[in-house]
Structures are given as C-alpha cells and as structure tokens.
N, C-alpha and C positions, 0 to 999 in steps of 0.2 A: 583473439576471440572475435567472433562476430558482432555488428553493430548492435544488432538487436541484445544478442547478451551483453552487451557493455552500455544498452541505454535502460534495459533490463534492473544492471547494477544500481546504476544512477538515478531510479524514479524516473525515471522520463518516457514520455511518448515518442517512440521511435522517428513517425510521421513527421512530428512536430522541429525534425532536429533537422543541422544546417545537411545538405546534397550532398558534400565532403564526407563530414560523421556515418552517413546513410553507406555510403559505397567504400568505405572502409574498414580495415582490419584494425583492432584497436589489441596492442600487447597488453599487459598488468602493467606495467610502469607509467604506460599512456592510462589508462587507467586510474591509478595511484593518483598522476600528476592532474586528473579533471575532479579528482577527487580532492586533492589539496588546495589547487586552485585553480576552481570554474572558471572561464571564460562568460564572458558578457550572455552568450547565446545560453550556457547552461544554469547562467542565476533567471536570468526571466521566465527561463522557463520553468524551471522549479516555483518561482514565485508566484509566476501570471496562467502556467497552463499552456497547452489541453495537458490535462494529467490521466496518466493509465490508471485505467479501474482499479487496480491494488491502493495503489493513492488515494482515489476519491473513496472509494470503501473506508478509509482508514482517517477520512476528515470527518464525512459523514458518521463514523462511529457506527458503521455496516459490515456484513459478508460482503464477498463478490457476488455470493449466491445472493444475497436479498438483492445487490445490485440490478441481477439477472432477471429477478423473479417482479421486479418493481422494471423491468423494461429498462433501465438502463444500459447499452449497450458499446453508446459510443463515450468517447473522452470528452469529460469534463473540464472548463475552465474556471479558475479561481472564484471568480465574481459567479459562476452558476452555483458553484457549492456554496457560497456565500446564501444565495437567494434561496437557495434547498435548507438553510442552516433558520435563516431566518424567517422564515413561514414556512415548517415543514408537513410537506401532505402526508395524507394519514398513511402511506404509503410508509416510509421513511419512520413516522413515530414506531408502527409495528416491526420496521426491521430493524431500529434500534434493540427495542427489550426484546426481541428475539436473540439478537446479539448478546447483549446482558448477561440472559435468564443462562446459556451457553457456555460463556464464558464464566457464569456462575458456578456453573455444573462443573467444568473444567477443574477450578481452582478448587473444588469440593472434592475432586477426583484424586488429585494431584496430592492435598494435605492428608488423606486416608491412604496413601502408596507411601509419601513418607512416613508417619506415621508405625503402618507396616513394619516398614524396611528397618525403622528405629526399634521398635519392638523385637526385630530378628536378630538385630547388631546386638543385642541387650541378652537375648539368648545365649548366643554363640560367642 
C-alpha cells in the first residue's frame, strides 16, 4: 500500500513521518508489524504530533467539518489541543454540542431501526 494509506492506518501525519516511510511501499505485514510494535519515530508521534485532523477532531470532541468551519486547517500538536482543551474559544464550545446534539440524534436514529427490526423479528 501506499505511504499515505499506511500513515492513513496508523493516525499519523504523513508529513510528519521519517523520508524512508514517505517514499515507501508498505505491505500488511509491514503494517501489522508498526502496528504491534511502533518504532521510536511512530510512538512520538502519536504522542507529541502534528496530528491529522481525524485526530485532532477526535481529541477536541469535534467534526472535521466544525474543524473546517472554525478554520482549522492545518495539523495540530499535542500541547495546541491541549491549550484548545484548556481555555476553549467559543468556537470550539459550539462545535462541541453541535457534535453532541448529532451524535444524539444518531443514537436516537439507531435505537428506533432496532427497535423496528425487533418488532419485525417478533412478527415473522
């Protein structure tokens, strides 16, 4: 697979990763094996950053879309999610419970399909 889909796999910022990684084919085994055990260069970076927006989205407790929509555009590092987490601007508070209110709906969506589906089992 390509780098990017195997840094893809891995949470990582493609950019951020060693020249080697970047200009290479990585099989599933190679894969498997950064997956079972990271290399020095893949724990800090999971640790310390820049993290891909799916990441920071997912620390921040956001969309990508509110990422978008609040300008965020580039990769974040630990200690900025940190400093986003700990005095969050009013930006950030509304794409939280946007997120929420979403995810609320979702799980509202989800137990009325079960529900359904159990109802139908119960018929037939």
């Amino acid at each position: 697979m390509k780098a990017s889909t195997a840094a893809a796999k891995l949470d990582v910022y493609l950019p951020a990763t060693p020249q080697e990684f970047q200009d290479s084919t990585i099989t599933r085994d190679e894969l498997a094996e950064l997956q079972r055990t990271p290399p020095q260069w893949l724990t800090d970076l999971r640790r310390n950053g820049p993290h891909p927006r799916g990441v920071v989205a997912a620390r921040l407790r956001v969309s990508t879309s509110g990422l978008a929509r609040a300008g965020i555009t580039d990769p974040l590092t630990t200690d900025e999610i940190a400093a986003l987490i700990a005095d969050p601007p009013e930006w950030l508070v509304q794409e939280r419970a946007t997120f929420e209110e979403v995810r609320r709906e979702e799980r509202r969506l989800e137990s009325r399909e079960a529900d359904r589906r159990a109802a139908q089992a119960a018929k037939g």
